[in-house]
DSSP file (Angstrom, degrees, kcal/mol; ACC not computed):
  #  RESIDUE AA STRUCTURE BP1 BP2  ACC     N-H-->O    O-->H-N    N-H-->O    O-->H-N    TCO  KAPPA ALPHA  PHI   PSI    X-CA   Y-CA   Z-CA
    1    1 A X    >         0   0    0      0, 0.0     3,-0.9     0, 0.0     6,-0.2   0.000 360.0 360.0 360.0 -19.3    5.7  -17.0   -2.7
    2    2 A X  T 3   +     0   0    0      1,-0.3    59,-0.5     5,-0.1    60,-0.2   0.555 360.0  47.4-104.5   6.3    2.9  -14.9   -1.9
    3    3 A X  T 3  S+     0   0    0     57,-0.1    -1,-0.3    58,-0.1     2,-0.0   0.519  77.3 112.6 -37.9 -41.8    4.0  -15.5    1.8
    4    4 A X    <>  -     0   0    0     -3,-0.9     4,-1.0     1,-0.1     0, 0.0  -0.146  58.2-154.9 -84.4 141.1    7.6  -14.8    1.2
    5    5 A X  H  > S+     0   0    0      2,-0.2     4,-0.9     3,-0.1    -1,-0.1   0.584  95.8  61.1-103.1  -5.8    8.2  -11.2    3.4
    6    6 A X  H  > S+     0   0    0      2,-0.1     4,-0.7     3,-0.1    -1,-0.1   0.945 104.9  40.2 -66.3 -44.6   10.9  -10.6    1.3
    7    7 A X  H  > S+     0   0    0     -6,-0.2     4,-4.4     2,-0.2     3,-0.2   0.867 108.7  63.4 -53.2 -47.1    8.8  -10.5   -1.7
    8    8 A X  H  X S+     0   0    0     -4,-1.0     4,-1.5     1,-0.2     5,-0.2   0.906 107.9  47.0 -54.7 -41.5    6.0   -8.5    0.2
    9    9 A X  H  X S+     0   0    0     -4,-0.9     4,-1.5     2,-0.2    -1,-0.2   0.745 107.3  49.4 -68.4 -23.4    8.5   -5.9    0.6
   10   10 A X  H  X S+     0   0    0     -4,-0.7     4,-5.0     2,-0.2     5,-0.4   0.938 108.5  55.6 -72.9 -61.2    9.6   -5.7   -2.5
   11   11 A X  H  X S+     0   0    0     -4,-4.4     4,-2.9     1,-0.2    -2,-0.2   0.765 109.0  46.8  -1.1 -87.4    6.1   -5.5   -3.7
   12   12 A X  H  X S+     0   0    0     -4,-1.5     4,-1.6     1,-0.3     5,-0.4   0.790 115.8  47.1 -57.5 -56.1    5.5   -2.6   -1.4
   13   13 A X  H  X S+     0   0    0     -4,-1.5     4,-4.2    -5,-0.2    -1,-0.3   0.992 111.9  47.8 -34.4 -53.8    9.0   -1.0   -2.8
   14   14 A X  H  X S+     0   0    0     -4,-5.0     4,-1.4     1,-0.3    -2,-0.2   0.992 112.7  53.3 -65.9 -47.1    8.1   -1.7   -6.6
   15   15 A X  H >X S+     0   0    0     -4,-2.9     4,-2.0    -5,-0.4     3,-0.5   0.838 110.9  46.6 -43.8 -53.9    4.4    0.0   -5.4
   16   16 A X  H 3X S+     0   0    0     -4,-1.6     4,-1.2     1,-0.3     5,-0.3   0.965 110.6  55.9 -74.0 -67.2    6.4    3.4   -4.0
   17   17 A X  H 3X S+     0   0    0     -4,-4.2     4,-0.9    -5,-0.4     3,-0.3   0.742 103.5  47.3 -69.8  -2.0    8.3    3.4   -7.1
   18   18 A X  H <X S+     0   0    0     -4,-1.4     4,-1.6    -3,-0.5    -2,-0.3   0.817 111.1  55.3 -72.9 -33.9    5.5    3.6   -9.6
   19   19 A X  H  < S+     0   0    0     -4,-2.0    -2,-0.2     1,-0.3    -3,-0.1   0.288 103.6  58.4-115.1  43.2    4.1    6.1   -7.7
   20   20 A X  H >X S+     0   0    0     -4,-1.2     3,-1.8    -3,-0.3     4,-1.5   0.903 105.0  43.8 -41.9 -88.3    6.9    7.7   -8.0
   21   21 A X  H >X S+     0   0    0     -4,-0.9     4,-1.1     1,-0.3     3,-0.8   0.884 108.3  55.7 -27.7 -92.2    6.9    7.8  -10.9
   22   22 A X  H 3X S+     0   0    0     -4,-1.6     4,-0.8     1,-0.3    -1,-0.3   0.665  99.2  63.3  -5.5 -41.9    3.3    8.7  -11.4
   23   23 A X  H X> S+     0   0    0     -3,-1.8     3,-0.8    -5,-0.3     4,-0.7   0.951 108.2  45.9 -80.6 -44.1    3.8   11.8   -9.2
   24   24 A X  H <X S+     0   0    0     -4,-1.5     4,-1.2    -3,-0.8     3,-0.4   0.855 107.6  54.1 -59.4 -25.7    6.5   13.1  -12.1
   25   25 A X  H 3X S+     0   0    0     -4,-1.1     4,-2.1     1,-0.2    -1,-0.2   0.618 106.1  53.6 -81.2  -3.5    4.4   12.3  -15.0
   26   26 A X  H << S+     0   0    0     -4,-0.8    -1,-0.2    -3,-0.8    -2,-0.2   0.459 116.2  38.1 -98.4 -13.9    1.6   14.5  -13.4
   27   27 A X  H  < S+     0   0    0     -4,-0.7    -2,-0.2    -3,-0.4    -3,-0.1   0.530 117.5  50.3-114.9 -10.4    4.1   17.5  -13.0
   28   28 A X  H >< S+     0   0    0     -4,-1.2     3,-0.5     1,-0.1    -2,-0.2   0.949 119.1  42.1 -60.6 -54.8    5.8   16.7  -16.5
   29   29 A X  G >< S+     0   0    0     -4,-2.1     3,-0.7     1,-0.2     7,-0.4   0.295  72.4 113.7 -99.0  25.4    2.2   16.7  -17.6
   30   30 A X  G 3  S+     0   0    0      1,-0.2     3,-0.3     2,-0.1    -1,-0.2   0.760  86.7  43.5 -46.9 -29.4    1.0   19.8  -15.7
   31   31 A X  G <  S+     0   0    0     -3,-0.5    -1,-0.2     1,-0.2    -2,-0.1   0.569 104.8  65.7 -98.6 -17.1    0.4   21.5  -19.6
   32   32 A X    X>  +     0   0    0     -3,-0.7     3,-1.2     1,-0.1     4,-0.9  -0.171  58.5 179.5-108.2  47.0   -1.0   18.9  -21.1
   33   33 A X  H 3> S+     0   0    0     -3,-0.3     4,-1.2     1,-0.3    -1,-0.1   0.439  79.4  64.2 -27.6 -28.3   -4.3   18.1  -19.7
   34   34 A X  H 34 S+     0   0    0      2,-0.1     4,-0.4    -3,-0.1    -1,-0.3   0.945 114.9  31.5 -55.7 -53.2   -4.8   15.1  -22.2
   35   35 A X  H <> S+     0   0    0     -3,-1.2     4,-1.8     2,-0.2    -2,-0.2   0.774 106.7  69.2 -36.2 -63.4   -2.0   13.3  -20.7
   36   36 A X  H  X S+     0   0    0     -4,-0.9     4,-1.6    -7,-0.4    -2,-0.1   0.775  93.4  55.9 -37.8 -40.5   -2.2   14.4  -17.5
   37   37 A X  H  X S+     0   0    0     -4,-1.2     4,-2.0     1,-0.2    -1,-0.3   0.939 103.2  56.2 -55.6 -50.3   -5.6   12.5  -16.7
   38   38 A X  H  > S+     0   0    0     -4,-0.4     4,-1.4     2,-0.2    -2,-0.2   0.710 106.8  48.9 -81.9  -0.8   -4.1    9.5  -17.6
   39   39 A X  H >X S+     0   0    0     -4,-1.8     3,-1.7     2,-0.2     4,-0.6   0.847 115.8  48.6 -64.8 -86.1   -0.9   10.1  -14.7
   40   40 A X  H 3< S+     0   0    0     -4,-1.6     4,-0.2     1,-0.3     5,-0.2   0.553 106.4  50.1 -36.7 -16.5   -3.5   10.9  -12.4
   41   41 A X  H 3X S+     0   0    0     -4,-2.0     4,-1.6     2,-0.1     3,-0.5   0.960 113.6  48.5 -89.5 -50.5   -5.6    7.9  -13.0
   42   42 A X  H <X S+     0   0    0     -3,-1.7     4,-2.8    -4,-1.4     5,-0.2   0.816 114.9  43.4 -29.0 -54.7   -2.4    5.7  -12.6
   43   43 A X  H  X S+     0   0    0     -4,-0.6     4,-0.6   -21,-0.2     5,-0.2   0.776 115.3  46.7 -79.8  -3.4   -1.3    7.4   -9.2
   44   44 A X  H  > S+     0   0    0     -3,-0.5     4,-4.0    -5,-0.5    -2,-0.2   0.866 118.3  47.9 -79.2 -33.1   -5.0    7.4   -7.7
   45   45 A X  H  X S+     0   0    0     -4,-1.6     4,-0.7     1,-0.2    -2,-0.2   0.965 119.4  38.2 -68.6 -68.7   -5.0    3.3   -9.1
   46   46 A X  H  X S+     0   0    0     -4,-2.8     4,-1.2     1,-0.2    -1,-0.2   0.624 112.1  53.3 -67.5 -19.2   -1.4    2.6   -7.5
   47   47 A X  H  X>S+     0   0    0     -4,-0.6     4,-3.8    -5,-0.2     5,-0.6   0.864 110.4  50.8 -87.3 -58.2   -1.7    4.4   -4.3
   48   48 A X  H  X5S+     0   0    0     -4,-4.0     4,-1.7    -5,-0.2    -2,-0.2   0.789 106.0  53.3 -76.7   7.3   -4.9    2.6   -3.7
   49   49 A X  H  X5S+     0   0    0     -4,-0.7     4,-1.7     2,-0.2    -2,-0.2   0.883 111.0  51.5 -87.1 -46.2   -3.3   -0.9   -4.4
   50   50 A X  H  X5S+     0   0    0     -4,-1.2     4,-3.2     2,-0.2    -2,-0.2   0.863 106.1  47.4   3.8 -76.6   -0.9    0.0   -1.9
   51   51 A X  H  <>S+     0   0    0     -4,-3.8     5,-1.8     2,-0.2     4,-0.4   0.938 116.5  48.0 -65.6 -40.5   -3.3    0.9    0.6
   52   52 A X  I  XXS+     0   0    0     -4,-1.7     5,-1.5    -5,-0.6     4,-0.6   0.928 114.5  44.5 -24.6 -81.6   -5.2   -2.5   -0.2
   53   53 A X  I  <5S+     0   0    0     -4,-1.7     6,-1.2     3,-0.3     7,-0.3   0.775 128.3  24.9 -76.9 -57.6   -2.2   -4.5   -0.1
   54   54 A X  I  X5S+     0   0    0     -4,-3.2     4,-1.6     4,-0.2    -3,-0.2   0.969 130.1  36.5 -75.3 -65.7   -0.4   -2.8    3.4
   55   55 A X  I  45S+     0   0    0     -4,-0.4    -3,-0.2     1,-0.2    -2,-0.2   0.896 131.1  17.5 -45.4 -88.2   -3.5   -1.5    5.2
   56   56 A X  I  <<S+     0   0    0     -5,-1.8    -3,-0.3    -4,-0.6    -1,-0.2   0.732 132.9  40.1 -91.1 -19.9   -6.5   -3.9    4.6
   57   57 A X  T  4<S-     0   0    0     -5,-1.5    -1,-0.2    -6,-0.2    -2,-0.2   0.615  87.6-140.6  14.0 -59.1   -4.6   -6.9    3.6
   58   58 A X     <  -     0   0    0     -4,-1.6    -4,-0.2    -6,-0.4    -3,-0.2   0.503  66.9 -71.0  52.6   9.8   -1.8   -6.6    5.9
   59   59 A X  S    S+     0   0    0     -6,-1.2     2,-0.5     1,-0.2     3,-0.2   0.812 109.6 122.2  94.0  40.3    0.6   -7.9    2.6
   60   60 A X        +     0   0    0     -7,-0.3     4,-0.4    -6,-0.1    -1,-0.2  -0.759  31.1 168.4-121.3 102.2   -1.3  -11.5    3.3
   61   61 A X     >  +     0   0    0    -59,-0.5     4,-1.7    -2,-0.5     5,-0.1   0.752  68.0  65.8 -58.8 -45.1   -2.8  -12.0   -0.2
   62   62 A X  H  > S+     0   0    0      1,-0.4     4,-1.1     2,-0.2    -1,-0.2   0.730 103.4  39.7 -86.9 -25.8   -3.5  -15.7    0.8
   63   63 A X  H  > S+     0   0    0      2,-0.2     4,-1.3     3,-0.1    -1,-0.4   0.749 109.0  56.5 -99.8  -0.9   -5.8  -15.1    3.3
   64   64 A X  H  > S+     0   0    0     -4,-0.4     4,-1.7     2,-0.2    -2,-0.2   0.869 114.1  47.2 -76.5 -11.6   -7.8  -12.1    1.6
   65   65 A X  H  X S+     0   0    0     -4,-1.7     4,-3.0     2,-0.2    -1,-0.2   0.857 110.1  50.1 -82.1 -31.1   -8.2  -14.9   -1.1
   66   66 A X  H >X S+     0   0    0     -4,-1.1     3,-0.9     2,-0.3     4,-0.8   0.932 112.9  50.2 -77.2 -87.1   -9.3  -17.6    1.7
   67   67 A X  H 3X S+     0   0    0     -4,-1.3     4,-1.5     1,-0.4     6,-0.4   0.795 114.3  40.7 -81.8 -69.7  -11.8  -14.8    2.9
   68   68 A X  H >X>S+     0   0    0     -4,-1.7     3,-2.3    -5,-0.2     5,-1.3   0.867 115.3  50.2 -37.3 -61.4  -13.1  -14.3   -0.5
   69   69 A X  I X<>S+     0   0    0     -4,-3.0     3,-3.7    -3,-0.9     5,-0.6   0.861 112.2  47.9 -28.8 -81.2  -13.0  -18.1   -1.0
   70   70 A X  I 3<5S+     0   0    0     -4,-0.8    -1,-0.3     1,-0.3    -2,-0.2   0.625 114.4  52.9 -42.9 -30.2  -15.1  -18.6    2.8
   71   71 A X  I <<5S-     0   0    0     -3,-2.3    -1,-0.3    -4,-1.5    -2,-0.2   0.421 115.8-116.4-115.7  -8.7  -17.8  -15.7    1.3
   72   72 A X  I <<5S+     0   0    0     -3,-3.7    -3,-0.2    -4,-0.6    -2,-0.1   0.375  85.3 114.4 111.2 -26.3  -18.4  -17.4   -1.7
   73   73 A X  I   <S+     0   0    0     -5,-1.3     2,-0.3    -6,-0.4    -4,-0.3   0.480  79.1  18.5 -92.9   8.0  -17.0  -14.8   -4.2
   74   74 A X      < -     0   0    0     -5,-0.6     2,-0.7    -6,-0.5    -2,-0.2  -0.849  62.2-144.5-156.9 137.8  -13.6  -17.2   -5.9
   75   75 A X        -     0   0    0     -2,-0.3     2,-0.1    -3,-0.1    -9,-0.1  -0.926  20.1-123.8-125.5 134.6  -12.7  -20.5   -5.9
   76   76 A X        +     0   0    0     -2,-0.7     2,-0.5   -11,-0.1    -2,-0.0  -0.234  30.0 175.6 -67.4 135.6   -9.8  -21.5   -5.7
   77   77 A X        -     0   0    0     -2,-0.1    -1,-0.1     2,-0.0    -2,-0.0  -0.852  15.3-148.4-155.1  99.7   -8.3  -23.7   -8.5
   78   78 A X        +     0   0    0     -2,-0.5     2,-0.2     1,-0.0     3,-0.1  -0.603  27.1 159.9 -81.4 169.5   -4.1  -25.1   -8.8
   79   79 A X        -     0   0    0      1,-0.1     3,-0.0     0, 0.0    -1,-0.0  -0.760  44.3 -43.6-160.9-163.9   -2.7  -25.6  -11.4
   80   80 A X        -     0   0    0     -2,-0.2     3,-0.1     1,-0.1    -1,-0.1  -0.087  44.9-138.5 -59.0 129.0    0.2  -26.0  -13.4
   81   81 A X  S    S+     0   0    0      1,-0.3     2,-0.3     2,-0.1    -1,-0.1   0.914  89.7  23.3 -67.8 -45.9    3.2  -23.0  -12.3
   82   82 A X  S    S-     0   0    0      1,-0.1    -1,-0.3     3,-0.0     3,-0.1  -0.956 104.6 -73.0-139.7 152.9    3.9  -22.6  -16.3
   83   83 A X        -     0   0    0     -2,-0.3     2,-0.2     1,-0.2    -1,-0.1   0.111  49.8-110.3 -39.3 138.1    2.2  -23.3  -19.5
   84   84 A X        -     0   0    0     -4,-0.0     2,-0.5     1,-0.0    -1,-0.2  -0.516  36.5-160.9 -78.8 141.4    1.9  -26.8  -20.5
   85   85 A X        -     0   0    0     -2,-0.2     2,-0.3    -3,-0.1    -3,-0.0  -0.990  10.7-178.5-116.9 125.4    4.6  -27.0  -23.6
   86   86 A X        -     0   0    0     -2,-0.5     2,-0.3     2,-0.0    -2,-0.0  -0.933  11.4-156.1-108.8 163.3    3.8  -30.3  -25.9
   87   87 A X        -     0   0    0     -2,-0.3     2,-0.1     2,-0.0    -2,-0.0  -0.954   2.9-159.4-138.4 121.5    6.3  -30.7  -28.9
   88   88 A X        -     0   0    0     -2,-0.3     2,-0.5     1,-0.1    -2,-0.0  -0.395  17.7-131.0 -78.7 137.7    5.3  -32.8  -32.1
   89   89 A X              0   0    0     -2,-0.1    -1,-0.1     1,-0.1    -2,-0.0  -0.871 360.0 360.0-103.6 148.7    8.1  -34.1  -34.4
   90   90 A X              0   0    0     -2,-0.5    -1,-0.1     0, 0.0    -2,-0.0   0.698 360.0 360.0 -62.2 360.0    7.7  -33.4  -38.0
């Protein structure tokens, strides 16, 4: 899935519309400086996952994990897609 270029675009959609979004709670919260940090810390945090993800990525997740993987820093570990369910009878 993390292949899929449909998904990668959607990604990169869902990404534009939070910070969207973000850019309105930061002129909603233009009077409220308490709030207002925590917009701006949300659109600086989504804008650069975004730039990650198109920019230095190039939307291929699976080799920036294979380059971490090659460098030492994650190992890579399958597993199960969904939570193992057991069920007991009374």
């Amino acid at each position: 899935m993390l292949k899929d270029e449909l998904l990668q675009v959607r990604y990169v959609r869902y990404l534009d519309r939070l910070i969207e979004l973000s850019e309105k709670e930061i002129f909603r919260t233009r009077f409220q400086p308490k709030y207002r940090g925590l917009a701006l810390m949300y659109n600086r945090v989504l804008a650069e996952t975004k730039k990650n993800f198109v920019s230095v990525y190039k939307k291929d997740i699976v080799a920036a994990f294979k380059d971490f993987q090659d460098k030492g820093r994650l190992e890579i570990v399958a597993s199960c897609a969904t939570h193992g369910f057991s069920r007991t009878s009374a």
